[in-house]
C-alpha positions in Angstrom: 42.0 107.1 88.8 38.4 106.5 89.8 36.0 103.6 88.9 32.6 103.9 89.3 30.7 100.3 89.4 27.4 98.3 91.0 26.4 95.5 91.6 23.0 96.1 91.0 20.4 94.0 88.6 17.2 95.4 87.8 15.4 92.5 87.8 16.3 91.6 91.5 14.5 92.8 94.4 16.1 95.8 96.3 16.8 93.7 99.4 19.0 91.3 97.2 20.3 94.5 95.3 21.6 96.0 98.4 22.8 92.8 99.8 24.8 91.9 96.4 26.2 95.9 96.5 27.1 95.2 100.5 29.3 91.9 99.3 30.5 94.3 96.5 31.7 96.4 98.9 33.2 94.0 101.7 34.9 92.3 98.5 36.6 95.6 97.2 37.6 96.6 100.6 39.4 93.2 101.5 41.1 93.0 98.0 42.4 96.2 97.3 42.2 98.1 100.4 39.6 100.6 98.7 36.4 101.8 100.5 33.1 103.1 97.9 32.0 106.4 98.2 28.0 106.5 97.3 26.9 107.6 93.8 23.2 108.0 92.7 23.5 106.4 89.3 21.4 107.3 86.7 20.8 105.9 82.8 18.5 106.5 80.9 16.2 107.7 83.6 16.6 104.6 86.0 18.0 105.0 88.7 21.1 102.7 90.9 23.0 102.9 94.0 26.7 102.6 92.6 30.1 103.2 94.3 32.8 105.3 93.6 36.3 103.9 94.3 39.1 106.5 94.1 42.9 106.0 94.2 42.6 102.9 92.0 45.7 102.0 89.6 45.4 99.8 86.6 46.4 96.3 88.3 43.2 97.4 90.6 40.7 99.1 88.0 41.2 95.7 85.8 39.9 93.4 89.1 37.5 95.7 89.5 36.0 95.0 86.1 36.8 91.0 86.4 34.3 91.4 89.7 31.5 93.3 88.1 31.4 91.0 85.0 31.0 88.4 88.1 28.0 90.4 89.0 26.7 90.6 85.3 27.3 94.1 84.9 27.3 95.2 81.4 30.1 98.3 82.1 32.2 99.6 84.8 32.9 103.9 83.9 36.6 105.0 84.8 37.4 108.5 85.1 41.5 108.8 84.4 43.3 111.3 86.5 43.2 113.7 83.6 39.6 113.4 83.9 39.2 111.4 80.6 36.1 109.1 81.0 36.2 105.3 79.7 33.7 102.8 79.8 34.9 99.5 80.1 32.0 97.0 78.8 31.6 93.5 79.6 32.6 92.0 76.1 36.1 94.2 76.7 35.4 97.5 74.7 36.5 100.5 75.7 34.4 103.5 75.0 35.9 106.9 75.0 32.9 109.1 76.4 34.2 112.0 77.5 36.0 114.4 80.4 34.6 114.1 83.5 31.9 117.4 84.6 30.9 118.9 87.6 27.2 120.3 86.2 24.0 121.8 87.1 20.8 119.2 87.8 19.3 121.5 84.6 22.6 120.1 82.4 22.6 116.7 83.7 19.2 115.9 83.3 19.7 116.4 79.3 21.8 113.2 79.5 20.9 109.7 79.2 23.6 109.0 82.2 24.8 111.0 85.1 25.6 110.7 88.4 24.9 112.5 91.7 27.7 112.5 94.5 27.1 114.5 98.0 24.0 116.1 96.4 26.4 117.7 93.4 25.7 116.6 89.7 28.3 115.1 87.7 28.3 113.8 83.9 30.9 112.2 81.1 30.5 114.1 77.9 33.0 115.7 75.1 33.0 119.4 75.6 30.8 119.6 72.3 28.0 117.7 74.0 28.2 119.9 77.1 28.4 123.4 74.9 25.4 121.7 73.4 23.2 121.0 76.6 24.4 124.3 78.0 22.8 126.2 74.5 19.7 124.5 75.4 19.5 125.4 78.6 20.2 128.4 77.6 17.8 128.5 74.9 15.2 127.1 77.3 15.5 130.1 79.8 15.0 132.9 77.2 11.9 130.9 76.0 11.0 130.9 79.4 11.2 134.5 79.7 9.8 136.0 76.7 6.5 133.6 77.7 6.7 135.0 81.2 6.9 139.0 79.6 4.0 138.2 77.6 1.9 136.6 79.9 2.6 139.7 81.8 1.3 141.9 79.3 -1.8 139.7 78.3 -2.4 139.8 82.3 -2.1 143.7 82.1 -4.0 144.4 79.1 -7.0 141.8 80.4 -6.7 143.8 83.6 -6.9 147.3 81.6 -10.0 146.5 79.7 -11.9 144.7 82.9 -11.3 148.4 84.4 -12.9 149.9 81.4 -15.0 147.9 80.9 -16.4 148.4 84.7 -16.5 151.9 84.1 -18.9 152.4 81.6 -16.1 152.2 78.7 -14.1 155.1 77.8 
């Protein structure tokens, strides 16, 4: 399985933010052997540097919660190998919130949390919430082009009557 975790704190400064993530790291790596892949975190429009550790059993996904409740982290997110996502909160609950989704920026950005990993766009949703963003993007882009079509023939008919118009009429 994957975990995806920070050690990050909004109200810290970024120099202690990166130095807390950097023990995070050296931490993870000495106690289960695991190395963090960089993921652009992003809830509800703020954004964090987080890791992503892959090729994490349960034994090791459990520490890894144990050492972000050290870091006062409210929730770890764990991605199953089926691709089932589960955020594990501080208090212990266990939130079912979704598959796992390799998306377009124009899907993601409909979500209050995503994450971006080597510049692709990734987000935990249940397929109804993804057919849902995906009809409004949809929705969106037709809007988009019917406005488009009509400014072209506003453009057109403005166009027409200026050449009349400079000719004397018709």
């Amino acid at each position: 399985m994957k975990v995806i975790m920070t050690a990050t704190r909004q109200s810290l400064s970024a120099s202690l933010n990166a130095r807390r993530n950097d023990d995070m790291l050296f931490t993870v790596d000495m106690r289960i052997g695991r190395t963090g892949i960089p993921v652009q975190g992003v809830w509800e429009g703020i954004t964090e540097q987080s890791y992503m550790f892959t090729g994490v059993d349960s034994v090791q996904a459990a520490y890894l919660h144990h050492l972000a409740n050290a870091y006062e982290q409210d929730a770890i997110l764990i991605i199953k190998d089926d691709g089932r996502c589960i955020i594990h909160t501080a208090a212990g609950d266990k939130l079912d919130v979704g598959d796992w989704h390799k998306v377009p920026r124009e899907i993601a950005i409909q979500f209050d949390g995503y994450s971006v990993i080597g510049g692709e766009y990734f987000i935990a949703a249940h397929i109804e919430e993804l057919h849902a963003a995906q009809r409004r993007l949809k929705f969106t882009h037709e809007a988009q082009r019917r406005m488009l079509a009509e400014q072209a023939a506003l453009i057109a008919a403005n166009e027409y009557t200026a050449r009349v118009a400079a000719v004397g009429g018709v």
